[in-house]
C-alpha positions as CSV (number, residue, x, y, z in Angstrom):
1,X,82.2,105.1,129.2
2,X,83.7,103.4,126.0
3,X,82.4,100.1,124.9
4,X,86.1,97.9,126.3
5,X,84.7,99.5,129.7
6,X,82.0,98.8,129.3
7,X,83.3,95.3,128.8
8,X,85.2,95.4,132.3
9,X,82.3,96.7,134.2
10,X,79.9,93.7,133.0
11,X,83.1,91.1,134.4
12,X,82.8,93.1,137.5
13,X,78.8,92.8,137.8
14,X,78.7,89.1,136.4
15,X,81.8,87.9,139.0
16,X,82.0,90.7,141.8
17,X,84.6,88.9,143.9
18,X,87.6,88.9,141.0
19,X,88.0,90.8,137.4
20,X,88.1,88.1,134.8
21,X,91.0,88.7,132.1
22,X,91.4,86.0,129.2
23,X,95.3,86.2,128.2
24,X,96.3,85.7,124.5
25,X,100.0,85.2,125.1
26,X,102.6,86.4,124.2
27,X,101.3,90.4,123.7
28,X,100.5,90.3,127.9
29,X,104.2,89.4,128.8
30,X,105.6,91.8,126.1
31,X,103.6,95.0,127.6
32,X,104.1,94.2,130.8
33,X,108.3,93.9,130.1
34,X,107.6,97.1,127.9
35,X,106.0,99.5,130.0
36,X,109.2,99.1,132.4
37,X,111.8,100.4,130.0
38,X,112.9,103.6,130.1
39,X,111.2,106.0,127.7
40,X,109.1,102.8,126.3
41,X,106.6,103.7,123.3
42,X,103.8,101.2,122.8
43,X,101.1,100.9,120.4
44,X,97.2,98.9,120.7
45,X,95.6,97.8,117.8
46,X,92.5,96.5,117.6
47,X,89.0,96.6,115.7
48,X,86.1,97.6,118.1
49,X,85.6,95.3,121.0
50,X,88.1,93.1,121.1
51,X,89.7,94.1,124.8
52,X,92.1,97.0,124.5
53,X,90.9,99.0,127.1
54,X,90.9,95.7,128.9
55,X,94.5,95.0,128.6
56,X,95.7,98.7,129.1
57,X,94.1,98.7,132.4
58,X,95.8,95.8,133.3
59,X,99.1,97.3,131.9
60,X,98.2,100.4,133.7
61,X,98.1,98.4,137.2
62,X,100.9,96.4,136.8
63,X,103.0,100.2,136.5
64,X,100.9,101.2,139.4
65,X,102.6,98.2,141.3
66,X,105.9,98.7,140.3
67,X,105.6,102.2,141.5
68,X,105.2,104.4,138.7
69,X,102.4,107.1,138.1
70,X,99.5,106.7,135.4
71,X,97.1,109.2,133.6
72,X,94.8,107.6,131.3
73,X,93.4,110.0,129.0
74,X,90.2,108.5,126.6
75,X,90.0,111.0,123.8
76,X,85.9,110.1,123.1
77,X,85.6,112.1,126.3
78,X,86.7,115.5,124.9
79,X,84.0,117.8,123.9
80,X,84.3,119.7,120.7
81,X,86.0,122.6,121.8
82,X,89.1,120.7,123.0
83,X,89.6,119.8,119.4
84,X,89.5,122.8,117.9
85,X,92.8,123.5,117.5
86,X,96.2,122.7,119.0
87,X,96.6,124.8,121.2
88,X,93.4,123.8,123.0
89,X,93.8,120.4,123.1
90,X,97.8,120.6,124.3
91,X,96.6,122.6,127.0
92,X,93.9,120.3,128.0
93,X,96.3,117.6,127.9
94,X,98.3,119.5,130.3
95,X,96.2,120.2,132.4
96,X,94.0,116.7,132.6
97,X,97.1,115.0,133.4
98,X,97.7,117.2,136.1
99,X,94.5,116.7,137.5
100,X,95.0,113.2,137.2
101,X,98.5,113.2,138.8
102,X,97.1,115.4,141.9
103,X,99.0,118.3,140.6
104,X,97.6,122.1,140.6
105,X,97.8,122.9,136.9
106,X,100.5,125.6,136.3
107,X,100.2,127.0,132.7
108,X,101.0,130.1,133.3
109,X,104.4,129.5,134.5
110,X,105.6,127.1,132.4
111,X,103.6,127.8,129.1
112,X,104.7,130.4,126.6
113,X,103.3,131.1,123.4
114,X,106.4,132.5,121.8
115,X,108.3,129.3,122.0
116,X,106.1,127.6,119.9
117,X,102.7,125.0,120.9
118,X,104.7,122.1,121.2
119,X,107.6,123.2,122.9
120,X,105.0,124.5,125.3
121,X,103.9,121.8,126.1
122,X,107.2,119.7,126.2
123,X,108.6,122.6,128.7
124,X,105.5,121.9,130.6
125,X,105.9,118.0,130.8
126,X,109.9,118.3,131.1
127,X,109.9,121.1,133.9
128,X,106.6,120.8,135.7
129,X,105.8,117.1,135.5
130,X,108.8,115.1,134.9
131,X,111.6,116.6,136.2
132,X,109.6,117.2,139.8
133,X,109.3,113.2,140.2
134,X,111.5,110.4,140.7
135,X,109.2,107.9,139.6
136,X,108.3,107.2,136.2
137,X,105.2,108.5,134.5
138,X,103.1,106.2,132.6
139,X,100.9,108.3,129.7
140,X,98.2,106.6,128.1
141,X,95.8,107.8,125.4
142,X,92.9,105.4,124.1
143,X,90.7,105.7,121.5
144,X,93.4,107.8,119.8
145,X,91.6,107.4,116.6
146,X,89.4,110.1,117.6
147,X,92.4,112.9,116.1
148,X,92.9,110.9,113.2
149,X,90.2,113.4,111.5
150,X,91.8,116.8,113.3
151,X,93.7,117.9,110.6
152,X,94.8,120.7,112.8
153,X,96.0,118.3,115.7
154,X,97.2,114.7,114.2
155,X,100.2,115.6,112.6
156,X,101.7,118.2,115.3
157,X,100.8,115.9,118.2
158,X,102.2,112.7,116.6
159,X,105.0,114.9,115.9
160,X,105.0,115.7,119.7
161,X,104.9,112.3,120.4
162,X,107.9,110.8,118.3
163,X,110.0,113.9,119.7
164,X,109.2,112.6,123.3
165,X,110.1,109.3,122.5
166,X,113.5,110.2,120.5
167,X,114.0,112.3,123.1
168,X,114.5,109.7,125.8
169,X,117.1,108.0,123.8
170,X,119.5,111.0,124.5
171,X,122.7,110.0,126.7
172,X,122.4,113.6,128.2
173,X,120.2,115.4,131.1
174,X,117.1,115.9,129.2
175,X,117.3,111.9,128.0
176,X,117.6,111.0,131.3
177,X,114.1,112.9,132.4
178,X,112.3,112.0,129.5
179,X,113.2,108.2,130.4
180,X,110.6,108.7,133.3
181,X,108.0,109.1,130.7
182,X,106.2,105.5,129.2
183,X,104.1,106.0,126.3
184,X,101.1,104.2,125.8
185,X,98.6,104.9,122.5
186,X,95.7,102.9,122.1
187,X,93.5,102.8,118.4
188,X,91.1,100.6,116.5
189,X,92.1,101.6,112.9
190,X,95.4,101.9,110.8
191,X,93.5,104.2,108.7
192,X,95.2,107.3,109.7
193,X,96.6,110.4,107.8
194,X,100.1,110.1,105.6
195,X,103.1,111.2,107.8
196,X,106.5,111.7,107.4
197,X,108.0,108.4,108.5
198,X,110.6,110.9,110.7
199,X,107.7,112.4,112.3
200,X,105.1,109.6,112.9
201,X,105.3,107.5,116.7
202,X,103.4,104.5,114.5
203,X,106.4,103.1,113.5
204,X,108.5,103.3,116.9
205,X,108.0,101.2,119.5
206,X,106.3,98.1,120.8
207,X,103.2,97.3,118.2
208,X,101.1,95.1,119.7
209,X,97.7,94.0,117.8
210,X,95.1,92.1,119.5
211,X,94.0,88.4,117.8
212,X,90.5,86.8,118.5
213,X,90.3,84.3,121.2
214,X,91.3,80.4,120.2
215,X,89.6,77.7,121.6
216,X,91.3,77.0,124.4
217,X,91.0,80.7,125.4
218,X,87.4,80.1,124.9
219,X,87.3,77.2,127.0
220,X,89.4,79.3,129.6
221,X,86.3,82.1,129.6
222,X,83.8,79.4,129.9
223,X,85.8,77.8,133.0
224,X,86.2,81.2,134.8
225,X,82.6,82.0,134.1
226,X,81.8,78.6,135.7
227,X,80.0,77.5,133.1
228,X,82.1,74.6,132.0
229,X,79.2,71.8,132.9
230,X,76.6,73.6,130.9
231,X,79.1,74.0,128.0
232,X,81.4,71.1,126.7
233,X,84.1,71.0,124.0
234,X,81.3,70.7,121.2
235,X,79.2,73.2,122.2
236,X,82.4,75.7,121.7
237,X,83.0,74.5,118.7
238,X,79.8,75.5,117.5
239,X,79.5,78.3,119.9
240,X,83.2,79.3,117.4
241,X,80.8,78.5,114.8
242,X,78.9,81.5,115.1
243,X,80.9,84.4,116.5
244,X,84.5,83.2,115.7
245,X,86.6,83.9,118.6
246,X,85.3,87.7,118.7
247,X,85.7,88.6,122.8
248,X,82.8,90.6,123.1
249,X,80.4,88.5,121.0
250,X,81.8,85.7,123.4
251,X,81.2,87.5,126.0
252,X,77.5,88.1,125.3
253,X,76.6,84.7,125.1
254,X,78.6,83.9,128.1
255,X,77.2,86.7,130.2
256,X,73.6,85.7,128.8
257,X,74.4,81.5,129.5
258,X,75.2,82.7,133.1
259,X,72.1,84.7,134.1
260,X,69.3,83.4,131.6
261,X,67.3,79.9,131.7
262,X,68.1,79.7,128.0
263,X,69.7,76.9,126.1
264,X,72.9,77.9,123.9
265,X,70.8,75.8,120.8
266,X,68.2,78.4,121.6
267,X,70.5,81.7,122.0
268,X,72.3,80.8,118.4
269,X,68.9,79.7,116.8
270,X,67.6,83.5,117.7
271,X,71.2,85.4,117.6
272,X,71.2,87.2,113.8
273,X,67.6,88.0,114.5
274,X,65.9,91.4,116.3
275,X,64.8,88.9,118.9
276,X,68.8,87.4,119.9
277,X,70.7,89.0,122.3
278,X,73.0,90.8,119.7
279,X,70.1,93.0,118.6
280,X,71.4,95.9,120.2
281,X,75.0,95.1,118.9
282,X,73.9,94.6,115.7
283,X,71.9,97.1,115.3
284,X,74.2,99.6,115.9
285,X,76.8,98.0,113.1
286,X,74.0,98.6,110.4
287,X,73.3,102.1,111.6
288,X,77.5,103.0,111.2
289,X,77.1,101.0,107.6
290,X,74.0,103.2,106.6
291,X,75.7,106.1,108.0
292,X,78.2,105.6,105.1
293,X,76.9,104.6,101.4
294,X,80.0,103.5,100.3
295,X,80.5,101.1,103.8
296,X,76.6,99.7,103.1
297,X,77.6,98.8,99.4
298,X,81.2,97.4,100.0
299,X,79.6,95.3,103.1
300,X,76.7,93.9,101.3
301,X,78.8,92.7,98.1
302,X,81.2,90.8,101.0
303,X,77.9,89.1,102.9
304,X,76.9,88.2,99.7
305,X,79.8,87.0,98.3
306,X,81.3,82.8,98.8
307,X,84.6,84.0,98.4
308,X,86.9,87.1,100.0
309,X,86.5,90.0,97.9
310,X,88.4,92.9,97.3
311,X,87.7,96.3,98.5
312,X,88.9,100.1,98.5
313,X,92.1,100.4,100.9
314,X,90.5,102.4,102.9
315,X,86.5,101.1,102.5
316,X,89.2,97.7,103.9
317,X,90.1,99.4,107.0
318,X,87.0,101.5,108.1
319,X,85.1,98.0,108.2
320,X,87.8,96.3,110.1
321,X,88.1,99.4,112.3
322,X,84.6,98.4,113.0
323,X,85.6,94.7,113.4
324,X,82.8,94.0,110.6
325,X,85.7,91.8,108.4
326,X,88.4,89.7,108.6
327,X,91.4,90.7,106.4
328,X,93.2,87.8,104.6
329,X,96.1,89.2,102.7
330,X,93.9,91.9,100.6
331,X,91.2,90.8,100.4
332,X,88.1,90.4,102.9
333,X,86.0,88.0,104.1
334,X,83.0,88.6,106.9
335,X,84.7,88.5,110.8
336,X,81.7,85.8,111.7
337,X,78.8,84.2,110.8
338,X,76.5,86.1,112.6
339,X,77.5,89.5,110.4
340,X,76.9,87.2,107.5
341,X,73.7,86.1,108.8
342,X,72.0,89.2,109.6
343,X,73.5,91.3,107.3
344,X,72.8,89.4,104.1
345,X,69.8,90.0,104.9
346,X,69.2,93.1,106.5
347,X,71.4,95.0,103.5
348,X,68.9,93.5,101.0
């Protein structure tokens, strides 16, 4: 289970009788309108923990309702040997959707290794899945980041991808089918291999990138949570103080408000030390910074810095990927004061 699921499941445990979803309009109303055109493309970009998962499922249920078919596919759950090579991991996606569609996979039939991976795997799709349906199919792939690093995958599957799409734009027979199919690709970095501009489904589509919370989105969690009388306006504010409007960190304290007899003065007094509830959290961030020398270094000259400060390109992106900074034209400054807290101090 990723960690925006794991974000779902603690709505469902804190609130059983309803699944709490903060909008931050417009992106909701633009997905939704998106997912029902024909042969739609869209793109969710995010750092870690800021909702995507959360908002595909809801995009996912609002195509269940109009009809359609989904497969959600979450690429941290293939194992090694489905990213060995291309041909592996096509044919896993062939057969996974299947599965997920209540289909017998038929390879054999439909897949021919003479024609080429790809066009395998588009027959497969166009003959076996598509054309055999009236209703549209609804594709998603999360944590798509995951194939940014199989050199032997990214750049034929995004190729793969783009054809689909340019596909459906065809006034003939084959544009029609591939109309059924809705495109949904879901990643918490930019930093992905160079492509051919012609080849690449990053710059198709709807792009949709997700913004932290305001304050009235905050007050809108605290009011669902029904925690509005134990936190007024101020106690936002300096809630905002701390964690910015960063869902999950949000979320934390919410979740910890609701089933704790603690005080918020107490939770933020303790919350960039080993004894506040973001230990866990934050622990985790410094073990992906010391995993990387160049990260730790680049990180600790930002905490320590009182103004933004310029980094690498790509040192830029790995550390928004792992929402550790906030990007302001170039340059970076720390996503919240809790990183700055506990990091200043725990990178030396």
């Amino acid at each position: 289970m990723n960690d925006d699921s794991l974000e779902l499941e603690k709505n469902i445990n804190i609130h059983p009788e309803k699944n709490i979803y903060i909008e931050r309009p417009p992106i909701e109303e633009k997905c939704l309108k998106g997912i029902l055109r024909p042969g739609a493309l869209i793109r969710i970009k995010a750092a870690q923990k800021m909702g995507k998962t959360l908002l595909l499922e809801k995009l996912l249920e609002h195509a269940r309702q109009q009809g359609y078919q989904t497969a959600k596919l979450d690429l941290k759950l293939a194992d090694r040997s489905t990213l060995t090579d291309l041909k592996s991991f096509l044919q896993w996606l062939c057969v996974d959707v299947s599965d997920i569609l209540d289909k017998p996979p038929n390879l054999d039939e439909y897949w021919q290794d003479s024609l080429g991976l790809n066009t395998s795997c588009t027959r497969y799709f166009q003959r076996y899945l598509l054309a055999k349906t009236d209703n549209p199919i609804v594709l998603a792939i999360d944590n798509f980041e995951r194939l940014f690093q199989c050199e032997n995958i990214f750049p034929e599957f995004c190729l793969l991808l783009r054809s689909w799409y340019e596909t459906a734009k065809q006034g003939d027979r084959m544009g029609k089918i591939w109309r059924k199919l809705r495109l949904v690709v879901v990643n918490s970095t930019e930093l992905y291999p160079t492509l051919d501009i012609n080849r690449s489904p990053f710059n198709v589509g709807l792009a949709v990138e997700l913004p932290d919370f305001n304050q009235n989105q905050v007050q809108e969690m605290v009011n669902k949570y029904e925690l509005d009388r134990q936190l007024g306006e101020q106690d936002i504010i300096e809630l905002m103080g701390l964690v910015g409007g960063h869902p999950y960190l949000l979320q934390e304290v919410i979740s910890s408000l609701g089933s704790q007899e603690t005080s918020l003065k107490e939770l933020i007094n303790l919350a960039p030390t080993v004894q506040g509830i973001f230990s866990h959290h934050l622990r985790q961030q410094l073990e992906s910074l010391q995993a990387d020398s160049q990260l730790e270094v680049a990180y600790k000259q930002v905490v320590n810095a009182n103004q933004p400060v310029r980094l690498d390109q790509k040192i830029t992106f790995k550390l928004h990927s792992l929402g550790l900074v906030k990007i302001l034209r170039n340059d970076c400054i720390p996503s919240c004061d809790l990183y700055r807290q506990y990091f200043s101090e725990f990178l030396g």
